[in-house]
N, C-alpha and C positions, 0 to 999 in steps of 0.2 A: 606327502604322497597325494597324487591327485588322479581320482578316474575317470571321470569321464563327465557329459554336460547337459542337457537340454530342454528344450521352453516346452513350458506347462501353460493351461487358460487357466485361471482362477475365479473364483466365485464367490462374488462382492456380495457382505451381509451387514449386519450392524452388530459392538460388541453390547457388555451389557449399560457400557457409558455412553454409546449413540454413537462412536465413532463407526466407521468401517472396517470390518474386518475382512482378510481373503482370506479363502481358505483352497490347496491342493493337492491333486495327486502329487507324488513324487517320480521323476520319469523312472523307469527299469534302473536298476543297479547293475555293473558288470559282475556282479558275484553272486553268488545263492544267499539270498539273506535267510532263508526258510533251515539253512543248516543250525543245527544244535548248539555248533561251537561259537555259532555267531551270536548268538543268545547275549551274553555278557559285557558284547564290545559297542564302541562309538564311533560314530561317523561323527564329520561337520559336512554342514548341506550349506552351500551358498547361495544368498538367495540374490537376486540382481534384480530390483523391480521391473525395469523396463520403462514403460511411459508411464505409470505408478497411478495414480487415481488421477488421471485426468482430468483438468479442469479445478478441481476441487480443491480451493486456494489455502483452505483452516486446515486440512488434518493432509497425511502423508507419510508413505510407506516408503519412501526414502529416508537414507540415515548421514549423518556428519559423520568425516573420520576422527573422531574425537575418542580415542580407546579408555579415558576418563570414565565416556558414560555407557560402558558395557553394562553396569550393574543396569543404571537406567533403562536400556535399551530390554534386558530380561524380562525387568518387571513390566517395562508396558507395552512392549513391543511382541517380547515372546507372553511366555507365565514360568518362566523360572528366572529365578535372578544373576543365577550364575552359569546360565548356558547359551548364552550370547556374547559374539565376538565381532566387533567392527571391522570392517574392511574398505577400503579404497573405493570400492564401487559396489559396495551390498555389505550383507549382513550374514556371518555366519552363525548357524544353529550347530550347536553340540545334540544330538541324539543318539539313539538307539537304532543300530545299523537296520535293524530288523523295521524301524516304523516306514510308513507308506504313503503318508499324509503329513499336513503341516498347515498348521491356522496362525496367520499373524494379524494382529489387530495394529493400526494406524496409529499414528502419534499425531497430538497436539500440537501445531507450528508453534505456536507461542508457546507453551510449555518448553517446548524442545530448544527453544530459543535460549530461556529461564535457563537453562542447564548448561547451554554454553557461558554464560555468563560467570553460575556458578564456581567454571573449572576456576574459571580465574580470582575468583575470590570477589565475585561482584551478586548483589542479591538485587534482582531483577521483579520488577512488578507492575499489571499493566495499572496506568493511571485513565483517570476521567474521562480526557481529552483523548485516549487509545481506544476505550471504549465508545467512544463516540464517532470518532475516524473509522472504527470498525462497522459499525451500526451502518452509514453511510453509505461503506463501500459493498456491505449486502442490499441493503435497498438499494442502489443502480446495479444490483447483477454480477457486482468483480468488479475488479481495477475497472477493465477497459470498458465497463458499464459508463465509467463518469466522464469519456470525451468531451459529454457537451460543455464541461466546466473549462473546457481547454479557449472557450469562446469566451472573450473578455466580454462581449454584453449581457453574457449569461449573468458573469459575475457581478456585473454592474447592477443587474439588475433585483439580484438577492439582495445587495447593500443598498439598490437607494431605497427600497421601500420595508418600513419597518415591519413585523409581523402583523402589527393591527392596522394596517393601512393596505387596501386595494388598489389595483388596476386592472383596465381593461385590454381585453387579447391588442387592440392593436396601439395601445399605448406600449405594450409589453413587444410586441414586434417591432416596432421603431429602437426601444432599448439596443434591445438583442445587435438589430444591424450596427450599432455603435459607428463612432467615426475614426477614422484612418491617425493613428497616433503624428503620422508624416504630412497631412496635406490635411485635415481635420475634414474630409470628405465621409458622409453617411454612407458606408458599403457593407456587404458580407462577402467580398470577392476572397477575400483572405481564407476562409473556412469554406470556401463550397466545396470543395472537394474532402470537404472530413467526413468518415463514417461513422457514423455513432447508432447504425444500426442496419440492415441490408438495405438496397433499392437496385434500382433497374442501372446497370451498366452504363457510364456515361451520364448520367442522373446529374444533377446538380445540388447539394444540401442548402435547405431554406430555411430560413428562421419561422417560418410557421411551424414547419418539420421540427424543429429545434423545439418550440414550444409545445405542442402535441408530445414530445417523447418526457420531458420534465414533468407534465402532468400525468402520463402515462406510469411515472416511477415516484407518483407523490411528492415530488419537492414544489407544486402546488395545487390548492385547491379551488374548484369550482365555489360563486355562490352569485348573489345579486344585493345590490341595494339599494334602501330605500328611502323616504323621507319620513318621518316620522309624522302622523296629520294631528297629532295632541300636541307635541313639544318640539316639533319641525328638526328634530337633530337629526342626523341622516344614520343609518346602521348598515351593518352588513350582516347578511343569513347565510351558513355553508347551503349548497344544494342540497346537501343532506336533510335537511331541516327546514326547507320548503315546504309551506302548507298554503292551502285557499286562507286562512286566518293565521296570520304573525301576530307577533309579542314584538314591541321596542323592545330592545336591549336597556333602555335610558330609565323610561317611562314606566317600561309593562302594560303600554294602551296596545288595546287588541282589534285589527283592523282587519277587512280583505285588502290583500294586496292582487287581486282580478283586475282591477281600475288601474293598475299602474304598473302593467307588464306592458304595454303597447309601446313597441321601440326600444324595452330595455334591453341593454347591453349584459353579459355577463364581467361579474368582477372575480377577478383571482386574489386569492392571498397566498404567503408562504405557509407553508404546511409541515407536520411533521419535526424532524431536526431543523429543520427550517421557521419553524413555528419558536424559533429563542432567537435573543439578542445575543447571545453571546459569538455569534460568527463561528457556530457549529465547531469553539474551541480550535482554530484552524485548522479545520480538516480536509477546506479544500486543495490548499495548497501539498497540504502530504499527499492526497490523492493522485493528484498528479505528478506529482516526481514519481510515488510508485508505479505509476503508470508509465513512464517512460523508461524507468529500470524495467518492468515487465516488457516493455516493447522491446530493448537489448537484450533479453536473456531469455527470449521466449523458448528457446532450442535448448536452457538450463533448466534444472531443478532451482528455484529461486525460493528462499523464502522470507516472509518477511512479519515482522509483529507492528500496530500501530504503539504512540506514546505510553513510554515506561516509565518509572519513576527509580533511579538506581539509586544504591549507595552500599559500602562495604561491607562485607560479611563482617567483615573482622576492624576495631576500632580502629585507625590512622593506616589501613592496605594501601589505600585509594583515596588522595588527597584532594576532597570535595569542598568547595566554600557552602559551610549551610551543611555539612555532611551528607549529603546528596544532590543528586540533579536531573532532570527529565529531559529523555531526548524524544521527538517526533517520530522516528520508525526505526527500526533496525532492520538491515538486509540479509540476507548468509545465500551466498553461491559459491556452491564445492565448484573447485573449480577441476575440468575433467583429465584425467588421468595425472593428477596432480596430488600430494599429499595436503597440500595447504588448500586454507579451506580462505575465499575474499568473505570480509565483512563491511558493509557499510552505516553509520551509523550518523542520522542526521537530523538537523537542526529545522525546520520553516517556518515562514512569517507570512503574512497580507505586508502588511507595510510596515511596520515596528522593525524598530533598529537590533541589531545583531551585536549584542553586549558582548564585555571584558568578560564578565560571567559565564557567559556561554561558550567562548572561547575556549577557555581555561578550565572548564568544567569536561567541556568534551576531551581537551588534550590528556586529562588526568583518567579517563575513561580509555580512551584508545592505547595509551601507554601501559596500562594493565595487560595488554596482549602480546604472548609471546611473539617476534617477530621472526620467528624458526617456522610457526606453525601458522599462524594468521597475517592475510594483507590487510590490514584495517583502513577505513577510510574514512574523512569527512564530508557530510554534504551538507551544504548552505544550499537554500532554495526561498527564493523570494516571489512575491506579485507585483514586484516594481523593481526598481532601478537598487544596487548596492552604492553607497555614498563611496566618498574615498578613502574616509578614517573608517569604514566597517571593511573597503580591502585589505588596508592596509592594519588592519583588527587580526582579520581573518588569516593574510599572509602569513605570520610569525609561525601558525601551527605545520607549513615547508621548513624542512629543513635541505641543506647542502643536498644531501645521498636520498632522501627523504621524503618525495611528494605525496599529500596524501590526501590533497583539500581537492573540491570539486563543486565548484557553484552552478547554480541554473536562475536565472530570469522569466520572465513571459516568453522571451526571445525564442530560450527553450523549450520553456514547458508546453507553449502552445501546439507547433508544429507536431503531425504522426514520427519524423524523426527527428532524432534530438537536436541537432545541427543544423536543420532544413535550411532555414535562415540564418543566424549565425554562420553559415560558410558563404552567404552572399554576401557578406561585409568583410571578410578575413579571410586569409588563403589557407583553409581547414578544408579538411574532408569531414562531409556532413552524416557522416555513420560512425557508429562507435561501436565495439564488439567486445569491450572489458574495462572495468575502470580505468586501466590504466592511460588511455584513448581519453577517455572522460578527465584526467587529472592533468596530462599535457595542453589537450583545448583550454582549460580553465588558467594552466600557466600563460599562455599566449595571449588567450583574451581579454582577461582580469587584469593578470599580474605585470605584463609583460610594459605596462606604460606607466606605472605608480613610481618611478624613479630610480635612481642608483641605489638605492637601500642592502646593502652588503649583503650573500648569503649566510645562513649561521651555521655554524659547524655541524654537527649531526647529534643528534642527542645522548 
């Protein structure tokens, strides 16, 4: 039985775990709820978020149609455990016809993630490298904070210089402009048109620009150096820690350094998560695919967690080499008016090869998914070139009826849309609107010249 409908403003607070919570009126009821008889009975209140917390990439008052996690949904979404009920496109509340109000508090993306996992019998947990990609992606602001990484001299230039090693702004500005992979020409003509933060219309983006916004967001830091007049070793000071009287780092001889500011340069170092060898766990690479998935779904509720580490609830569900395996992100986009919900779940690299393991690890992972309720997918995502044995690696996880792979390059990741380029080499259209767009390109691209190799039946 259904009465009647209408939109409420809500009033965003925090719960007592930091999440956000709304809380609202309830519009008029067509019936007298103030009667006596009403007293005993229950409505369900559908709630339909709307554009849901906006912005606000961790927590989210949207729900998955997943009618598994009703219980889930009670406990952290309502405060009863059995008065919440999934829906297609919101959330129904079991109450008391007579109530007036209604406070729902916000869910953990990555928790909520955890629970899809769960239905299927997979135990989800974020590792190292997830926490680290996450860390990242809040220092530059969200995904679309980290454009400037979409700029290969950006990248070059995190790699060529190790954390204890400096340069100066215009050594670093020569990096950035990098040269033309096709004509090995020094340019930035490629990226002046990317935005990686507002300007004047028509503007053009500069690698000065570029480096001003990187230190802007701490991936580096200011200092100066100097020569050492006891042990002549040369040091480096952050600005922080400028004084009229320095300490060597080497020595601990204690000088003015007044006598030898005249004409000094500042030096930068990497800073921050930037401040490790370990290639920030490759996080830039994930950063950017999610970034280009958020560029396609920006009009979706999208969600996504950085690197997990799986493996079955239950001993032999889910046939893992090593009895688990870690993937770089997982996606979830309900898809609209639709019961199934897409998943994407992927793999990325800097340059390291895309193993049999990895392979096989994700195939054993996506096949846990019923394929009634979930489109699952994979994605391979590189900072260079995929070899021909990593295609043809990769290929096997197509089947006949089946496709479900989906690679990216620089080709792709660089460009604001994903195809930009890539459809100047190929007769593709350079827009995508759902994986499926995305898993076609990647057959034609990829797949479509690695040779006669039979299709395989369907699994």
């Amino acid at each position: 039985m259904y009465f009647s409908e209408g939109s409420v403003l809500a009033a965003v607070g925090k719960n007592s775990s930091g999440l956000p919570q709304v809380s609202f009126q309830l519009p008029p009821k067509p019936f007298e709820a103030e009667e006596r008889s009403l007293f005993g009975e229950h409505i369900v209140t559908s709630v339909e978020p709307g554009i849901g917390l906006f912005g606000n990439e961790r927590a989210t008052i949207h729900t998955l149609h997943v009618p598994e996690l009703n219980e889930y949904y009670g406990r952290n979404y309502y405060f009863e455990w059995d008065k919440a009920r999934v829906e297609p496109n919101g959330l129904g509340i079991i109450s008391h016809a007579t109530r007036s109000n209604l406070s729902l508090s916000a869910l953990d993306v990555t928790a909520l993630i955890r629970q899809v996992f769960s239905v299927v019998g997979i135990d989800a947990q974020p590792s190292k490298p997830g926490l680290i990609a996450t860390r990242l992606i809040q220092q530059m602001g969200g995904i679309q904070g980290g454009r400037p990484f979409k700029i290969a001299g950006v990248r070059d230039l995190i790699e060529k210089y190790r954390p204890d090693q400096s340069f100066t702004r215009s050594g670093a500005i020569q990096v950035i402009r990098a040269a033309d992979d096709n004509t090995d020409k020094v340019t930035f003509d490629t990226y002046e048109k990317l935005y990686i933060e507002p300007r004047k219309s028509g503007s053009k983006l500069t690698p000065d620009a570029v480096l001003s916004y990187l230190l802007e967001k701490g991936i580096f830091r200011a200092g100066l150096k100097f020569d050492c007049p006891s042990c002549r070793l040369e040091f480096w000071t952050s600005l922080d820690d400028v004084r009229t009287e320095a300490n060597c780092e080497y020595c601990g001889h204690k000088f003015n350094i007044t006598p030898y500011l005249k004409d000094r340069d500042w030096a930068f170092r990497r800073s921050g998560l930037f401040g490790r060898d370990d290639h920030q766990e490759g996080a830039i690479p994930v950063l950017l695919t999610l970034q280009q998935l958020n560029t396609i779904f920006h009009t979706h509720e999208m969600f996504y967690a950085t690197a997990m580490e799986l493996k079955p609830k239950q001993k032999g569900a889910v046939k893992l080499k090593n009895g688990q395996c870690e993937t770089d992100f997982v996606v979830v986009v309900p898809r609209p008016n639709d019961m199934k919900i897409d998943i994407a779940i992927g793999e990325c690299k800097n340059r390291k090869q895309i193993e049999d393991q990895d392979v096989d690890n994700l195939q054993a992972i996506v096949d846990a998914f019923s394929r009634d309720r979930f489109n699952v997918y994979i994605i391979f995502s590189k900072l260079s070139q995929f070899s021909e044995e990593e295609l043809i690696r990769i290929r096997r996880l197509n089947t006949k009826y089946n496709r479900r792979v989906v690679l990216f390059t620089p080709r792709e990741l660089e460009p604001y849309f994903l195809y930009e380029r890539t459809a100047a080499e190929f007769d593709i259209k350079k827009y995508a609107s759902r994986f499926e767009d995305m898993v076609n390109v990647t057959e034609q691209v990829f797949f479509k010249n690695l040779g006669n190799q039979a299709d395989k039946d369907e699994n």
